[in-house]
C-alpha positions in Angstrom: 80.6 96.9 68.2 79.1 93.4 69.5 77.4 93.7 71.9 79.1 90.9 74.4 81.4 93.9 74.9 79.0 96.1 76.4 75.4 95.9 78.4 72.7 96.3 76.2 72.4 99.4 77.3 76.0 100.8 76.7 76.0 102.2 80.1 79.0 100.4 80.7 80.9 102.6 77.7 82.8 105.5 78.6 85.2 107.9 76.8 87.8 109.8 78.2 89.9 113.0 77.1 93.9 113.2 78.1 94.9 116.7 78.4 98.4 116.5 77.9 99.4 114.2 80.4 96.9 115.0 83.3 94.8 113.2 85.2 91.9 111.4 82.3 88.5 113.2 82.0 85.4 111.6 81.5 83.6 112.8 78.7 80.0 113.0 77.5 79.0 110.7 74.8 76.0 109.2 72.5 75.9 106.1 71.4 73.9 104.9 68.0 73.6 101.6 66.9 74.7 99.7 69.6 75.1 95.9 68.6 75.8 96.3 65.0 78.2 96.7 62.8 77.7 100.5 62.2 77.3 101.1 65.8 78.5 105.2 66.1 80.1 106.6 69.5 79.8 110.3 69.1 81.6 113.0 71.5 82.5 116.7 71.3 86.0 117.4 70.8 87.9 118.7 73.8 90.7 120.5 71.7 91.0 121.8 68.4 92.5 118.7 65.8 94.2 120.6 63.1 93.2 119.5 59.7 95.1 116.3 57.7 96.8 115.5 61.5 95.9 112.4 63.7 95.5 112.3 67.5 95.6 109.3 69.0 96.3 109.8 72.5 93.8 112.3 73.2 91.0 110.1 73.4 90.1 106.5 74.7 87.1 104.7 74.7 86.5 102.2 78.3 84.2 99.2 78.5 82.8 96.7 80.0 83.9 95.3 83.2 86.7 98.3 83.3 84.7 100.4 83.2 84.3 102.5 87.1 80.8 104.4 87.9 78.2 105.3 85.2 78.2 106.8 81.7 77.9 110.6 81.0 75.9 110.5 78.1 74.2 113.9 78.1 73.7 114.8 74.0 73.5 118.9 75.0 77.0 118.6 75.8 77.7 116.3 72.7 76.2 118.5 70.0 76.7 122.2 69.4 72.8 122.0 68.7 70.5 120.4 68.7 66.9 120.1 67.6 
């Protein structure tokens, strides 16, 4: 992800859930990597995703100058555990 997209800080990065067609939820999220070209944005799945199927309208990722209030970027409510 270059990192003219976003602040240095990613705080400007958010990601969304769609819950079959209401309103769009922000969602927590951890970012890795930020300004390189295996930059990671990791978030717990809302729903289950069946195996061998594709969502994608579940999800969206905002940034930059779209972007409305801060981040949630808390990682307990990312990972199931963590250590």
């Amino acid at each position: 992800m270059d990192r003219g997209l976003t602040r240095d800080n990613g705080d400007d990065l958010q990601v969304y859930y769609h819950d079959n067609g209401q309103r769009p939820v922000q969602i927590d999220r951890v970012i890795s990597g930020l300004g390189t070209k295996s930059a990671t944005v990791q978030f717990r799945l809302q729903a289950h995703i069946s195996a061998n199927t594709v969502d994608d309208s579940s999800y969206s990722l905002v940034l930059g100058a779209a972007v409305s209030g801060s981040a949630m970027d808390n990682p307990d409510k990312v990972y199931a555990r963590r250590e």
